[in-house]
C-alpha positions as a Markdown table, in Angstrom:
| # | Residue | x | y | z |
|---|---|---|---|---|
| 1 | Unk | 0.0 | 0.0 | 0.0 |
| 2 | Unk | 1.3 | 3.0 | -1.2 |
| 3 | Unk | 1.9 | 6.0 | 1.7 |
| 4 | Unk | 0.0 | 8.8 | 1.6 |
| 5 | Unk | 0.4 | 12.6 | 3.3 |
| 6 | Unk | -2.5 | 14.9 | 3.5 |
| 7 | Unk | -2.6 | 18.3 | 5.2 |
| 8 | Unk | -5.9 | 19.1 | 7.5 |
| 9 | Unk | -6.4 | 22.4 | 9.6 |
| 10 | Unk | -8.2 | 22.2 | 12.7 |
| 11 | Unk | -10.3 | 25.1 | 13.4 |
| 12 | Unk | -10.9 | 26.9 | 16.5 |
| 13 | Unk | -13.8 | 24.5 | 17.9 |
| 14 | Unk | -11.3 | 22.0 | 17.4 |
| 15 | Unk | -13.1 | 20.0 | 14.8 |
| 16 | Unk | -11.4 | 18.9 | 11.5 |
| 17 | Unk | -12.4 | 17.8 | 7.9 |
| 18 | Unk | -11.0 | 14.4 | 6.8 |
| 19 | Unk | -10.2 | 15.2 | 3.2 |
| 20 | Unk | -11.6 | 13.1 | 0.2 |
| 21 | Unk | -8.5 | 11.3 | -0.6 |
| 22 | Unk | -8.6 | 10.0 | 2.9 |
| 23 | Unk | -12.3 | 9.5 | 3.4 |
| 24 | Unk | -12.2 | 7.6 | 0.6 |
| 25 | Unk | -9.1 | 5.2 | 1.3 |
| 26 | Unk | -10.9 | 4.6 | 4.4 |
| 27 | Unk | -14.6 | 3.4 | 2.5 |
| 28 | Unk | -15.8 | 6.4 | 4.7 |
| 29 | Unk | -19.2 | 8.0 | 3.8 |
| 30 | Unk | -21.3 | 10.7 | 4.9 |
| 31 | Unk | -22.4 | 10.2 | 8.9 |
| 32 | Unk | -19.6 | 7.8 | 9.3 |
| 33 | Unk | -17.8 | 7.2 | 11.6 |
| 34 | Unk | -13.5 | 6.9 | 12.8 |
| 35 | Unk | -11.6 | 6.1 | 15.4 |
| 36 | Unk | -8.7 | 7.5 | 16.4 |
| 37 | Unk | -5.9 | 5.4 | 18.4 |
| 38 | Unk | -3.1 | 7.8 | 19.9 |
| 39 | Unk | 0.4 | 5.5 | 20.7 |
| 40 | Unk | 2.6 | 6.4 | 23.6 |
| 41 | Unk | 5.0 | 8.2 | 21.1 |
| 42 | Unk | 2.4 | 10.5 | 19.8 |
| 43 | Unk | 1.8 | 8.9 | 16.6 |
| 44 | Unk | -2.1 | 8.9 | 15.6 |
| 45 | Unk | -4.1 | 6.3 | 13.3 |
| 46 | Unk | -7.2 | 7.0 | 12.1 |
| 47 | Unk | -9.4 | 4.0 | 10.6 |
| 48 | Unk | -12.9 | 3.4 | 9.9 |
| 49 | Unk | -15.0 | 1.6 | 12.5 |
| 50 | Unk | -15.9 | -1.8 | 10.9 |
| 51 | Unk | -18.5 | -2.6 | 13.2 |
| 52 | Unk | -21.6 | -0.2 | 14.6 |
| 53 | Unk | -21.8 | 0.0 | 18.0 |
| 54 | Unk | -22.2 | -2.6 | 20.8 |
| 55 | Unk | -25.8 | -1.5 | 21.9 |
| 56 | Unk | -26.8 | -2.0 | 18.4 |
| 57 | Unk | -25.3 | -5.5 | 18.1 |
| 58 | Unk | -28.3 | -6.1 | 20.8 |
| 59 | Unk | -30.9 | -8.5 | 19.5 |
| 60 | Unk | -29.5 | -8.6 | 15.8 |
| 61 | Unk | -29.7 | -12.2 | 15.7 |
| 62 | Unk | -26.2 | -12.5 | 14.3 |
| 63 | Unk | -27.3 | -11.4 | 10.9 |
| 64 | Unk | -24.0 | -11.4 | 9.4 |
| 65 | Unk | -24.9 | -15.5 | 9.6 |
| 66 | Unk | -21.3 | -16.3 | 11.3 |
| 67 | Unk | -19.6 | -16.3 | 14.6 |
| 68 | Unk | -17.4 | -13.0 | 15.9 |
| 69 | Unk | -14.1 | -14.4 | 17.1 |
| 70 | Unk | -12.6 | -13.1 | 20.5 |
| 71 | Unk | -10.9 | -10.6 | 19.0 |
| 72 | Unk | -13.6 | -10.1 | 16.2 |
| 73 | Unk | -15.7 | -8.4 | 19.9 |
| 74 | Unk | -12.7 | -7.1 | 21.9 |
| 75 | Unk | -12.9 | -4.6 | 18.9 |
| 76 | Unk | -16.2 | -3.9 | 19.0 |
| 77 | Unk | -15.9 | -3.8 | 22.6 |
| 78 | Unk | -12.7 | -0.9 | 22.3 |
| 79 | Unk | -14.5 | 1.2 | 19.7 |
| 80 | Unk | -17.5 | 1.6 | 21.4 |
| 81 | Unk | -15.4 | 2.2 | 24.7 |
| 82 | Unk | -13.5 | 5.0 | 22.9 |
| 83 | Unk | -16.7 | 6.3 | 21.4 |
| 84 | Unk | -18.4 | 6.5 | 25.2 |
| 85 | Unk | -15.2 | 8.5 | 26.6 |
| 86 | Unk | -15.3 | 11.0 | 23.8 |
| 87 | Unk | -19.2 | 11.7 | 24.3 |
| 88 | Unk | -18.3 | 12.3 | 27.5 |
| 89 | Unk | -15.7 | 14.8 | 27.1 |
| 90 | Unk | -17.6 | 16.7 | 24.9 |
């Protein structure tokens, strides 16, 4: 996969744009949504959540007809984690 460098500006409400090249590299579309993972060293990823959120999960029925692996729902479990601690510091 090739590297790729884009430039975003954060305005003063601290929000930011994810430009096109990067929305769509990502399979990200209007009202979707990212998470973004911040190492120890500073370094950020952004990537697309795969999955909707746990609550949602509730009573589906397991509609994608297979079985999540452990670490299929420890992700599910960490994105909707991270998504509850940013609500909350907003």
């Amino acid at each position: 996969m090739e590297r790729k460098e884009v430039i975003a500006t954060v305005t003063s409400k601290g929000q930011m744009t994810v430009p096109v090249a990067i929305r769509e590299r990502l399979g990200v579309r209007d009202g979707g949504r990212v998470l973004l993972e911040v190492a120890p060293d500073g370094t950020v990823t952004v990537r697309a959540l795969k999955y909707p959120t746990v609550a949602s999960l509730v009573g589906a029925g397991n509609p994608l007809g297979r079985k999540f692996s452990d670490m299929e729902l420890k992700r599910i479990a960490r994105e909707a984690r991270a998504e509850d601690i940013a609500k909350r510091k907003l």
